[in-house]
N, C-alpha and C positions, 0 to 999 in steps of 0.2 A: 410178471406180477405175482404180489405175493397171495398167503392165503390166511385169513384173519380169522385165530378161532377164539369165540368168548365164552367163560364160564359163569353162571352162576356158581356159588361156591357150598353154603349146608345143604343136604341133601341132594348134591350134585357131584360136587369135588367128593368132600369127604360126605360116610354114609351117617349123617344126624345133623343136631341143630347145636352150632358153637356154644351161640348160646345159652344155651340152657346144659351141657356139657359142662360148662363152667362150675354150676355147682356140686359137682361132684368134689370139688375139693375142699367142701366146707366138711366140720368135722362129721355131720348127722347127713352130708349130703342131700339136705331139703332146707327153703328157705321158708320164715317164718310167715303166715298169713298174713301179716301186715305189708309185705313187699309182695312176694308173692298173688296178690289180689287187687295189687295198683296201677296194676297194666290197663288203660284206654288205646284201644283201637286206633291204628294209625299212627301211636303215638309208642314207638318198641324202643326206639334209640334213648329215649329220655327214660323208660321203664327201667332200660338197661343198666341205665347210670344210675338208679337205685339198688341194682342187686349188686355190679360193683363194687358199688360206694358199703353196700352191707356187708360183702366178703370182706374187703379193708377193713372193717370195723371190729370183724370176728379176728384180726391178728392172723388172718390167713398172708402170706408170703407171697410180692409176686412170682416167685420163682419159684414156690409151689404152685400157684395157677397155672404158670406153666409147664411143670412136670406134667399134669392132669392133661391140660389142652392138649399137647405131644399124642397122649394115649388114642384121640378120640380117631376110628376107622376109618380108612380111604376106601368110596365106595369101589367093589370089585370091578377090574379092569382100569381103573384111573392112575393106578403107580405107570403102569406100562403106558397108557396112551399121557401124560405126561413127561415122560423119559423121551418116548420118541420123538414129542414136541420139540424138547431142550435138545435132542441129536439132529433136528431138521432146520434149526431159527433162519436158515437160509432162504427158506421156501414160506417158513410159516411166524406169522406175529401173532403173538395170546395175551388177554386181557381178562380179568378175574372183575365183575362186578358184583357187589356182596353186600348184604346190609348187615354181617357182620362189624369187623372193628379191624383195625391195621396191626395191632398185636397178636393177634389171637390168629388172623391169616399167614402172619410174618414166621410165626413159632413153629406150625403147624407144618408147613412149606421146606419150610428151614430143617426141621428133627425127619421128615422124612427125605432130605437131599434133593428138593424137587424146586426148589427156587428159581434156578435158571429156565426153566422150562416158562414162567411167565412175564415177561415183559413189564406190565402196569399191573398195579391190584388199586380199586378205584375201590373204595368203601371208606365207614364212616370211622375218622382220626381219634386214635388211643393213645393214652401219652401214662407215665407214671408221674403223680402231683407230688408236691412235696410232702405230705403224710406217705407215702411209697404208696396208695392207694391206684388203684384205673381206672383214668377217667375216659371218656368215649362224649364224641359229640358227634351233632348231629353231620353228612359230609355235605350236603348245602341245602338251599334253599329254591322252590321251582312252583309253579304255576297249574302239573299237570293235576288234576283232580282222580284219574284212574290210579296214583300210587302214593304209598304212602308218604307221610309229612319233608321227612328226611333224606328221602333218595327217588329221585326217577331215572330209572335206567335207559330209558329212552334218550333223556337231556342228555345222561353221559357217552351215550354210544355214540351218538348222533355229532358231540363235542368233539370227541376224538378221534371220529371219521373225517369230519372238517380240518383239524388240526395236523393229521397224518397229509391231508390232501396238499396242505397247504406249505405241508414239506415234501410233496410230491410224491408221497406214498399212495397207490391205489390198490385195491383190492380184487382178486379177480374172481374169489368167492368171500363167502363170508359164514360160519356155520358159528350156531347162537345154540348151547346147552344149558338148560336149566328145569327147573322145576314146578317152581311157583307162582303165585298168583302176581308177583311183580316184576316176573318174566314176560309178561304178555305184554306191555307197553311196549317194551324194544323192540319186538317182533314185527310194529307196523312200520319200521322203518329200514328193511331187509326186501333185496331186491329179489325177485324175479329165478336169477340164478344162486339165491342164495339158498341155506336150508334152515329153519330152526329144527331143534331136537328136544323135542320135551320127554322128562322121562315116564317110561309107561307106569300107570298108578297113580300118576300122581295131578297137583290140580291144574298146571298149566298143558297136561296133555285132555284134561276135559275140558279146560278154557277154549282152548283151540276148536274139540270137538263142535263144541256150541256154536261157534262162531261161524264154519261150516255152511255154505247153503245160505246163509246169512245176510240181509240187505242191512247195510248204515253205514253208517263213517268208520269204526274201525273194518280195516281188511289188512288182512298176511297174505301178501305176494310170493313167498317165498317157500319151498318146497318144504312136506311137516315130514319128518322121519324120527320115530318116537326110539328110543333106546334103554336098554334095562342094568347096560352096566357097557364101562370104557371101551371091550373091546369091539362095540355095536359103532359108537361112535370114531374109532379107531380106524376101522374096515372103511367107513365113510370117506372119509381124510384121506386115507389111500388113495381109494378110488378116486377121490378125484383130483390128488396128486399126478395119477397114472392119466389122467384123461388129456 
C-alpha cells in the first residue's frame, strides 16, 4: 500500500502568498485602494477576480504575470522533498490542495521542474478570457461552515480518498502538510496512523495547539509533527517508508 502525501500549497509549498505575489508585476507593484479594500472575509476567490481583472486592465501581459509568478521562493527544503516524491511515485501518491488558482500552481511547478512530483492539484480553475485577462472562479460549492465560501478541503480529501478506494487504491498512511487556518478541517478526517504536519509559527499549528485537551466535536486522531522547512517533513516520509 501506497503512501498518500498532501500539501497545502502558499506558505507551505512555496515560501509566501501566490496571491498577493502576483502583484508584483503591476508597474508601482501596489494595488489601488479601491480594490485593494474590497476584500469580505470568506469571500478571497471573488476578491481575487478583482485584482486580476485589475492587473488585465493595467495592460499587464499574462506572460508577464507569469515571468513574476516563476520568481516567487520554494519554502527551504521543499525542492528536495519534492524531487524525491517525483523519484519514488511507486511508493508514494501527492495531492496539492490550495485556495490558490490552477495557473499560478501550474507555472510555478512547471518553471521549477517539479511537476511530476504531484499527481492532482485540486484548487480554484484559472483560465485566460478573451480580453487575455485571468479569470479564476470559485473550485466548488459545500455546506461546511468552518471554511471558507469557495473550498473545503475536507470535502476534497475526503472525495478523493473515496474515489481512489473505489479504484482500489488504499492508503497505508497519509501525511497532510500545511499551514493555515483552512488546513484544520481536513485534519478531522485522518486516521489514527496518519500524521498531520503543521508548520511551526504558524496558525494551523496553534489551531491544533487549542484544540488539545479539548472536549467537542472536532478531534484530530492523527499523529501532530510540526515542521519548519521540507527536510523535517522529508525525514518523516522516510521513516516511514523504512518502517
Amino acid at each position: 500500500m501506497k503512501i498518500l502525501m498532501v500539501f497545502d500549497f502558499d506558505h507551505t509549498v512555496v515560501d509566501a502568498n501566490s496571491d498577493t505575489w502576483v502583484v508584483r508585476c503591476l508597474p508601482d507593484k501596489a494595488l489601488p485602494g479601491s480594490v485593494e479594500n474590497s476584500y469580505r472575509k470568506g469571500y478571497w476567490t471573488e476578491y481575487m477576480g478583482r485584482v486580476l481583472n485589475y492587473i488585465g486592465e493595467q495592460k499587464v501581459s499574462p506572460d508577464r504575470v507569469r515571468s513574476v509568478m516563476e520568481t516567487i521562493p520554494f519554502t527551504a527544503g521543499m525542492t528536495e522533498l519534492l524531487t524525491f516524491i517525483a523519484e519514488n511515485k511507486n511508493a508514494i501518491d501527492c495531492i496539492v490542495i490550495s485556495d490558490s488558482n490552477t495557473l499560478f500552481i501550474e507555472w510555478i511547478l512547471h518553471a521549477a521542474g517539479l511537476q511530476a512530483a504531484v499527481d492532482k492539484v485540486f484548487t480554484n480553475p484559472a483560465k485566460l478570457n478573451e480580453l487575455g485577462h485571468i479569470e479564476v472562479q470559485c473550485y466548488h460549492s459545500h455546506a461546511c461552515d468552518q471554511c471558507p465560501v469557495n473550498l473545503c478541503k475536507k470535502k476534497v480529501l475526503e472525495l478523493y480518498l473515496s474515489e481512489q478506494s473505489d479504484a482500489g487504491v488504499e492508503y497505508e498512511q497519509i501525511f497532510y502538510a500545511g499551514d493555515g487556518g483552512n488546513d484544520l478541517c481536513p485534519t478531522s478526517c485522518l486516521r489514527g496512523r496518519d500524521v498531520v504536519m503543521p508548520r511551526k509559527g504558524y496558525t494551523l499549528e496553534k489551531l491544533l495547539a487549542k484544540l488539545e485537551g479539548q472536549e467537542g466535536n472536532f478531534s484530530v486522531r492523527a499523529k501532530n509533527i510540526a515542521w519548519s522547512s521540507g527536510t523535517d517533513i522529508l525525514r518523516e516520509l522516510k521513516a516511514s517508508m523504512q518502517s
